[in-house]
Every structure is written in C-alpha cells, then in structure tokens.
C-alpha positions as CSV (number, residue, x, y, z in Angstrom):
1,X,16.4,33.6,161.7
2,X,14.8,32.4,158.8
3,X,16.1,31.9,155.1
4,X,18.6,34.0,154.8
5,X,18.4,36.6,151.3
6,X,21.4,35.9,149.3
7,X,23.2,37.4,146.5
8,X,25.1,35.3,143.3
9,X,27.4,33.1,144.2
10,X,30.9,33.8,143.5
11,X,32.2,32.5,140.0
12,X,35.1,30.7,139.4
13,X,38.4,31.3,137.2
14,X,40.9,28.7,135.7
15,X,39.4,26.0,137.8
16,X,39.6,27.3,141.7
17,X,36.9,30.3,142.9
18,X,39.0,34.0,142.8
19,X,40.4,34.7,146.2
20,X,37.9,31.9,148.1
21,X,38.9,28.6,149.7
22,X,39.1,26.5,146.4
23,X,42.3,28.9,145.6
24,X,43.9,28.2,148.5
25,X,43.7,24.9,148.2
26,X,45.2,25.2,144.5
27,X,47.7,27.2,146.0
28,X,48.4,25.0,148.8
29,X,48.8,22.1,146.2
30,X,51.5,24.3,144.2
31,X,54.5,22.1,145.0
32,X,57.7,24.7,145.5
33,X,55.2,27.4,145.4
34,X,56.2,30.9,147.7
35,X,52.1,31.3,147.9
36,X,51.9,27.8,149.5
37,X,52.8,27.8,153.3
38,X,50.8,30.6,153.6
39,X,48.2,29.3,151.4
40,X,48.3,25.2,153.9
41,X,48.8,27.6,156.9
42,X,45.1,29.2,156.2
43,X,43.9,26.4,155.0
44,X,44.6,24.6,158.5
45,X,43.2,28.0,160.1
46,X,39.7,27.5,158.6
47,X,39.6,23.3,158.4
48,X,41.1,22.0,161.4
49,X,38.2,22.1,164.3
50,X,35.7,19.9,162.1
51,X,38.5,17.6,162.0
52,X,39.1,17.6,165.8
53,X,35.7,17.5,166.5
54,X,35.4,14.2,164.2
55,X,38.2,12.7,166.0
56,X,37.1,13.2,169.5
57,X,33.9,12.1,168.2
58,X,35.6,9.1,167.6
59,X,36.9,8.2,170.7
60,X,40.8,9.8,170.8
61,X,41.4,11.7,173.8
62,X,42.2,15.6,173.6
63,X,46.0,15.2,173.1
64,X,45.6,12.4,170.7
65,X,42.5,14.0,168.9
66,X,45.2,16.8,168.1
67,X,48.5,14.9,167.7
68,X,46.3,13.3,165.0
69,X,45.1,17.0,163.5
70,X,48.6,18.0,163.5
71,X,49.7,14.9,161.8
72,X,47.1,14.9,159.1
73,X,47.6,18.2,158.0
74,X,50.9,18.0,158.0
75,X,50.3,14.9,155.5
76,X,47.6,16.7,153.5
77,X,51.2,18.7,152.1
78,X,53.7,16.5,152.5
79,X,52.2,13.5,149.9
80,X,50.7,16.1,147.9
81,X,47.0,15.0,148.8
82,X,45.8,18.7,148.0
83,X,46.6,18.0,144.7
84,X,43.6,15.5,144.8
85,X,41.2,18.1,145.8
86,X,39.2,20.4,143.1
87,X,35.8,21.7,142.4
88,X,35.5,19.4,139.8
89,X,35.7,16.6,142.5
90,X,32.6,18.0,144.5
91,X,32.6,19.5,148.0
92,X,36.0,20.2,149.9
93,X,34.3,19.4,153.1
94,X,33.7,15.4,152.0
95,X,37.2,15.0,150.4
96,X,39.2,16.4,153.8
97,X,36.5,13.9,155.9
98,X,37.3,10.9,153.7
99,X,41.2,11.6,153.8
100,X,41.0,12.0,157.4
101,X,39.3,8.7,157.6
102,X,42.2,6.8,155.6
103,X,44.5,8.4,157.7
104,X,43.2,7.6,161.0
105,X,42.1,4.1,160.2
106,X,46.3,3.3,158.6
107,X,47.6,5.4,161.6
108,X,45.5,2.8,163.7
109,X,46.2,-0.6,162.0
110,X,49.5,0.0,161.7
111,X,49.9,1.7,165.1
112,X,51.8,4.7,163.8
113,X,53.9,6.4,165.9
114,X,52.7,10.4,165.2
115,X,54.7,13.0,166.2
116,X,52.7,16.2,165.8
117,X,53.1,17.8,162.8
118,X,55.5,15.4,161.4
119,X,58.6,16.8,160.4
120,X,57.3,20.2,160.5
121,X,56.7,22.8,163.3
122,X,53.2,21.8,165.4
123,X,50.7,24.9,163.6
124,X,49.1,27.0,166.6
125,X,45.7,25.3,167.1
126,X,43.4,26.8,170.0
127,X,42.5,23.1,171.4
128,X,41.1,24.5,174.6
129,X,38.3,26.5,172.5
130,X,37.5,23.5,170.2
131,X,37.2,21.4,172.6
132,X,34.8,23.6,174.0
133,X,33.2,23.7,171.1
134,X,33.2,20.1,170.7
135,X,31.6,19.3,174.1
136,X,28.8,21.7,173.3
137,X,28.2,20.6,170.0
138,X,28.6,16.3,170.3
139,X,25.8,15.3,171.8
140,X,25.5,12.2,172.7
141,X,23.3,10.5,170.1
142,X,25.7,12.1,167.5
143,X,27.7,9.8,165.6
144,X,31.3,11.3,164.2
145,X,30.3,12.3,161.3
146,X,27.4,14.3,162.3
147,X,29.6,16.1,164.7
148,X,32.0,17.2,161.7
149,X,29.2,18.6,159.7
150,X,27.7,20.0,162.6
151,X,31.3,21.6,163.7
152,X,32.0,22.3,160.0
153,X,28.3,24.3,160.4
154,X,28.8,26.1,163.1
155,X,32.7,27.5,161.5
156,X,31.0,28.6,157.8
157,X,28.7,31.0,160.1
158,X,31.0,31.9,162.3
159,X,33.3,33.4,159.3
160,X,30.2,34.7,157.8
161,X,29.3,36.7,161.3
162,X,33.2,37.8,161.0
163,X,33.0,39.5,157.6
164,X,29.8,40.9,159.0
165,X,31.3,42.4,161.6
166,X,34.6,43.5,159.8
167,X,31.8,45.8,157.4
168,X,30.5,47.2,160.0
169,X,33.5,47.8,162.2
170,X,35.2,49.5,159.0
171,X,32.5,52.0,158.7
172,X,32.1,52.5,162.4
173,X,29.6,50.9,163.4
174,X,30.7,48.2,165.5
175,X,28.8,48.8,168.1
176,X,25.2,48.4,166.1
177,X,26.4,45.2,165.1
178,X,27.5,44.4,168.4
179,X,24.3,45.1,170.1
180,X,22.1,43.3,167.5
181,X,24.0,40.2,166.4
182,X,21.9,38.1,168.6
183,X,19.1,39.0,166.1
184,X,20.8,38.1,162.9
185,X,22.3,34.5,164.1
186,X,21.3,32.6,167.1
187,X,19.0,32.8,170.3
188,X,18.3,36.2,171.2
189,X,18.2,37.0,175.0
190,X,16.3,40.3,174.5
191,X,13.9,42.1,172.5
192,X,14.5,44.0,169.7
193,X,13.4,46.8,170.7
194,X,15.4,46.6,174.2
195,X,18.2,46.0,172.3
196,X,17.8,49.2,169.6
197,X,16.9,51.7,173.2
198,X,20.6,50.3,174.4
199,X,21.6,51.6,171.4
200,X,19.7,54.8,171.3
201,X,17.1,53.5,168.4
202,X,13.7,53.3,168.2
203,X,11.7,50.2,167.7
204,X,11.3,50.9,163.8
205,X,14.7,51.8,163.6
206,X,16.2,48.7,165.2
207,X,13.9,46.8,163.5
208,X,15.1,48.4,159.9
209,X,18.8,47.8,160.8
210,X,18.1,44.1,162.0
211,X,16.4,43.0,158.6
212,X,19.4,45.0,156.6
213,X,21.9,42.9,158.4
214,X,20.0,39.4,158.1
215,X,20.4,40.8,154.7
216,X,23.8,41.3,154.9
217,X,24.4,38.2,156.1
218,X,22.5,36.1,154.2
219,X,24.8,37.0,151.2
220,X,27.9,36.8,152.9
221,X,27.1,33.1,154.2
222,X,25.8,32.1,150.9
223,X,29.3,33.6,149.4
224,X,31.1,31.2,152.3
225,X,29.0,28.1,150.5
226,X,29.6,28.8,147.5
227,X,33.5,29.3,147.9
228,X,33.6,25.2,148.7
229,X,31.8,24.4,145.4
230,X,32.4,23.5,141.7
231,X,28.9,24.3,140.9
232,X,26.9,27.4,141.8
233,X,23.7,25.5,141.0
234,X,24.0,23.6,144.1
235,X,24.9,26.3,146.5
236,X,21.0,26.3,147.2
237,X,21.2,22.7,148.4
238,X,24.4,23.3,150.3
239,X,23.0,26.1,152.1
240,X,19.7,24.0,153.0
241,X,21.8,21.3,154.2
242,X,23.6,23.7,155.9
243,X,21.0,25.5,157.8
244,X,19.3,21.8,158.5
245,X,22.0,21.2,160.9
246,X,21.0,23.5,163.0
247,X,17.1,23.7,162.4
248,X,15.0,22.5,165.7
C-alpha cells in the first residue's frame, strides 16, 4: 500500500484531543477521579505490548518481561507519573519509553522485589499473543528500542484496521472487508480480482472498493497519529516515521 489519503487531523480541546488517547491520559491523571480506572485500564489496553516487547528486547524473560509491565503500569498511577504526560510535552509514545527506562534501570540497581501489579489486581494482558508478536517482530539485529517503535507500529495500524472493520461490519459489510483487507494493509496472497470473484465482484468493482477503503483507512490511521500529538503540523512526520518502520 502506498501513502495512505488522509483527512484533518483531530483538534484538540482544553489541552488533551476530544475523546482520543491524550484524554485518557488526562483522565487517567485525575487523582480521585470516577473516569480514571477506566480511563488507566484503557490506557494499559492500548500501551502495554510496546512495552513488553521493549523489555523482552532487553533481555527479561517472558514472566519477568510482564511482572515488570504489570509493575510499571501499576506505578504510572500510583506516583501520579500521568500527570507528567501532555501534548505540550511531545509524543506519548517517547514519555511512556523513557519512564519505562527509569523504572527498569531503579528496579534493577536496587533489585526490586516486584510483585505484579503492585498493590493492585494484575490487569488481564494476553502475554501469549505478544509474545508472539514479539518473536515475529524482534529481529535479531533490532536493538530495544527499535522493537518498541516497531511493536508500537504495528498496534496504531492494528486499531486503525479495527475501526475499519467496525464501519463496515455496522453497515453490513463485513464480509467485503473481510475478503479484501489483505489489499488495504499488508502482503496480499491473492489477486484482486480473485479476491472480488470470491466475493461475487468484478475486477472493476473490487478494484473501486479496494481504493475506497485504502481511503478509508488512510484517514482513520492518520486520526490514530494524530490522537498522540500536541501539534497537528507534525502528524505528517509522525505518519512518515510511522510507515518507515515498516517500509522494505
């Protein structure tokens, strides 16, 4: 897939982006707040395999690499470091790499005894799938942080291919998206026009609903950048780092 053709970015309000990842973190940060375990239970949702990638990256075996993800998140509430995380400060991506660095490097000179989570029930984490994920993303050659942008990557277009789907599935049509994902994202094991005649389309046809979801989903991963950014000016840059990741 080439460039994908975006839309505007989302604007922001009062400081965080309406209903985007920069207002969960504001609400996460709300000390005594009834939005905020909902608000740090999403945010772990969307953040934590980058962060278990970089740690097994870094040489912590599976259990550890997650004792250590439970831990930290459960820190990113407990002393408040949310509160230290806004636009203004640049991308969300670099402040939760950085804070995970402090914390791994004190938990290791000081040879912290973690207990997962802390004080607070372990979150649900699907270690099994991000560790697959991490084996087939962490090549060799990769060092950590590589493998947290490339993990970090591969989860903005993965949520973008979600929303994509969710359209599509609430006006029926599941099963078009279904049959022609391959050809919006990723490496495409058929034709197009094999994949439109499993569908019943023509050639042209397929071909016409192919470029209106690259569309589609151009805009909706641009709308995923944008959403971890203070300025919309550099959601072009973002999304060209972004896409560099992957590129070759």
């Amino acid at each position: 897939m080439g460039q994908p053709d975006a839309t505007s970015p989302t604007r922001r309000t009062h400081g965080c982006f309406a209903t985007t990842h920069w207002s969960l973190v504001c609400a996460a940060a709300e000390a005594g707040s009834p939005r905020q375990p909902a608000a740090l239970e999403e945010l772990c949702r969307l953040y934590w395999p980058p962060l278990y990638a970089y740690l097994r990256r870094s040489g912590h075996r599976p259990q550890d690499a997650e004792d250590l993800t439970q831990a930290f998140l459960a820190r990113l509430l407990e002393r408040g470091l949310l509160a230290y995380a806004c636009p203004e400060r640049g991308r969300f991506r670099n402040f939760l790499l950085a804070a995970l660095k402090n914390f791994a490097a004190d938990a290791r000179d000081h040879a912290t005894a973690l207990k997962r989570g802390g004080n607070r029930p372990p979150l649900a984490l699907d270690v099994a799938e991000a560790e697959r994920d991490y084996r087939a993303l962490a090549s060799p050659e990769l060092p950590p942080d590589a493998v947290y942008e490339r993990t970090w990557a591969l989860a903005v277009l993965d949520r973008a291919l979600t929303a994509l789907r969710a359209e599509y599935a609430a006006r029926g049509r599941e099963a078009l998206f279904d049959g022609l994902k391959d050809h919006v994202w990723g490496e495409a094991r058929e034709t197009i026009a094999r994949a439109g005649a499993a569908l019943g389309l023509t050639e042209t046809a397929a071909r016409v609903a192919v470029h209106r979801l690259r569309q589609r989903f151009g805009a909706l991963l641009r709308q995923q950048v944008a959403e971890t950014l203070a300025d919309p000016a550099e959601v072009d840059a973002e999304l060209r780092h972004l896409l560099s990741i992957f590129a070759g």
